[in-house]
C-alpha positions, 0 to 999 in steps of 0.5 A, spaced: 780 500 337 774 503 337 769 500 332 766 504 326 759 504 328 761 507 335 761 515 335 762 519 342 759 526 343 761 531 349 756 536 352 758 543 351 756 549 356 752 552 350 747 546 348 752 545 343 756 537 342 762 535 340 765 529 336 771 526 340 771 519 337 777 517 338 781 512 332 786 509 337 785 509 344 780 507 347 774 511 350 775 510 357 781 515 355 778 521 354 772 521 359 773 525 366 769 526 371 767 533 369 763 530 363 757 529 359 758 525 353 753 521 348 756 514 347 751 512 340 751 505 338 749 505 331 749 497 330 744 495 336 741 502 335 742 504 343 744 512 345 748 511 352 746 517 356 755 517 361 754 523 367 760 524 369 761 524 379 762 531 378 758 533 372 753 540 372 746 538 372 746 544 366 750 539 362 746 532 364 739 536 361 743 538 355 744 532 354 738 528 354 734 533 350 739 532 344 738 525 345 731 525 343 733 530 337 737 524 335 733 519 335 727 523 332 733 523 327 737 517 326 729 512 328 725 511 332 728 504 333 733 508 338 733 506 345 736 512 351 740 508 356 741 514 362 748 511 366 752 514 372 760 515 373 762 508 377 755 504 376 756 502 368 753 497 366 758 491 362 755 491 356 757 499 356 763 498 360 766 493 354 764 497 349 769 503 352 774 499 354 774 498 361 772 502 367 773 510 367 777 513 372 775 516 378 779 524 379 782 524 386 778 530 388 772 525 388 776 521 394 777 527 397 770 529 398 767 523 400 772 523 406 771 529 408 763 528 408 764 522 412 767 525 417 762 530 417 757 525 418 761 522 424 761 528 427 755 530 427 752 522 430 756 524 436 751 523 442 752 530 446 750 531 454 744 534 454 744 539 460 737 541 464 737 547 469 734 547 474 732 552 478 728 553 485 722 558 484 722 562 490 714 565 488 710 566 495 705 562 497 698 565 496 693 562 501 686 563 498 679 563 502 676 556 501 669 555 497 663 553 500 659 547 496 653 550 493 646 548 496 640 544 492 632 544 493 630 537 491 625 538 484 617 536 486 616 529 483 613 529 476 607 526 474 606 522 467 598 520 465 599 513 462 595 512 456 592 505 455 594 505 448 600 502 447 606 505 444 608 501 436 615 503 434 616 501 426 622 500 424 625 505 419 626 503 412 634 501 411 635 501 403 640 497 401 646 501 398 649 498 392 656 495 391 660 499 386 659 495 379 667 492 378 670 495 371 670 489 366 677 488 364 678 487 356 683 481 354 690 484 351 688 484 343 694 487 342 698 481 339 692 479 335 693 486 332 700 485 331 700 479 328 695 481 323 699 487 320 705 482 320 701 479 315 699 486 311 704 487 304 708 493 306 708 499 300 713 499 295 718 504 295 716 503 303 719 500 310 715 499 316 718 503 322 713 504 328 707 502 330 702 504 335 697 500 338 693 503 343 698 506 349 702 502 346 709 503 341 712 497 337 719 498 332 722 494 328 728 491 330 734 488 326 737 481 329 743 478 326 745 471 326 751 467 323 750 461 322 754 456 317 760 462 316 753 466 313 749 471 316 743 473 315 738 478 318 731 477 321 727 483 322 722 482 328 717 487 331 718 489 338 716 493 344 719 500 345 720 505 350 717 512 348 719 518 351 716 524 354 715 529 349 713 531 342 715 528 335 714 530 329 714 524 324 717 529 318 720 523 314 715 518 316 708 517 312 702 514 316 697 508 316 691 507 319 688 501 320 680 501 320 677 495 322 669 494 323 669 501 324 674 502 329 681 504 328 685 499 332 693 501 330 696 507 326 703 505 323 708 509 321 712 508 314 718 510 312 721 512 304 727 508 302 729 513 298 735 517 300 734 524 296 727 528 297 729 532 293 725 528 287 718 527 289 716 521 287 709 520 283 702 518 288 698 515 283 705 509 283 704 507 290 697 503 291 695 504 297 688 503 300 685 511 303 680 512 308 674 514 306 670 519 310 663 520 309 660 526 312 652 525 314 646 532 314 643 533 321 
């Protein structure tokens, strides 16, 4: 049975996918070798990335560019996991109810290629020809040895005053200064905009400190028959390429004059549709003075 948090999305040709989440059996079934499909987690919030053995490589680029559209759209707290044919991981494996079959063209192939190999580490004899040059024998007058005059002595006047080498100036060549590393400040920040209220009608989503990027994530426990949800801000993967925070507001943290962290905020409404009024949310602007030369 396959649970309602679960969608499977197949990679077309096109660019395009389609929705084949089965309602009863389970999703090993309607996987093949020949597939790329996107198997989304809704609930831990992860988007698996399955490249079938004998998938075109046209589909598996598909596949990770609409994977990145899904997570602009759905959160950045969504995390891209890329797997293979036959290397899944548990976690994904219990998910789609077992492990997928392999085609029996696939075994076909891998003999085949390993014959090939076996074949090709065969050692073969290595022939040399050898054949005797019948060139003639060309007899060459021999050379005389060249005869030298002895070269007249030279005379060299000696001067009383004695000769002082000074030694040249060596300089000293200076040693490459080290860069000075500065501690991690990324937690301080952290915990400090943990303590910052949040505005009204908002959620905190993403936020960037330096090179960095921390989401928020939801944890469920169960404990005495309750469960409760926690929410704790976590490090998160970026992947290459170009977002456009559409649904998101931005908030930048200036402090002592340097802006240690940019946080992105999202509405908790569902519709856009009616534009809520900006003199009901107090939240503090940046104010930038523009001095004359």
């Amino acid at each position: 049975m396959v649970k309602s948090d679960i969608e499977v999305l197949e990679i077309n040709e096109d660019g395009t996918s389609t929705d084949i989440t089965p309602e009863g059996n389970p999703i090993k079934d309607i996987l093949s070798g020949d597939k790329v499909a996107l198997v989304i987690d809704d609930r831990k919030k992860i988007i698996w990335i399955w490249k079938g053995v004998n998938a075109r490589v046209r589909k598996k680029f598909i596949a990770a560019r609409q994977a990145q559209e899904i997570k602009g759209n759905r959160g950045l707290t969504f995390k891209t996991k890329s797997i293979e044919h036959g290397d899944e991981p548990k976690k994904f494996l219990k998910i789609v109810g077992g492990n997928i079959p392999m085609d029996e063209d696939t075994g076909a192939i891998d003999e085949q290629l390993n014959e090939k190999i076996e074949e090709s580490q065969i050692i073969q004899p290595k022939y040399t020809d050898i054949r005797a040059s019948q060139t003639p024998s060309i007899k060459r007058p021999a050379k005389k040895k060249p005869t030298f005059q002895a070269a007249p002595p030279i005379t060299q006047k000696s001067s009383s005053k004695p000769i002082i080498s000074q030694p040249a100036n060596s300089t000293p060549t200076p040693t490459p200064a080290k860069p000075v590393q500065e501690p991690d400040k990324s937690s301080e920040v952290l915990s400090e905009i943990e303590s910052m209220s949040v505005p009204e009608g908002y959620r905190r989503e993403l936020i960037i400190i330096g090179s960095q990027a921390y989401s928020l994530v939801e944890i469920k426990k169960t404990f005495m028959g309750e469960e409760k949800i926690e929410y704790k801000l976590d490090k998160t993967d970026t992947p290459d390429g170009d977002f456009l925070g559409v649904d998101y507001t931005p908030r930048t943290i200036v402090k002592n004059g340097k802006i240690i962290a940019v946080e992105l905020l999202r509405s908790l409404e569902k519709t856009t549709s009616s534009k809520q009024d900006i003199s009901d949310i107090k939240v503090k602007t940046l104010k930038i003075k523009m001095h004359k030369k």
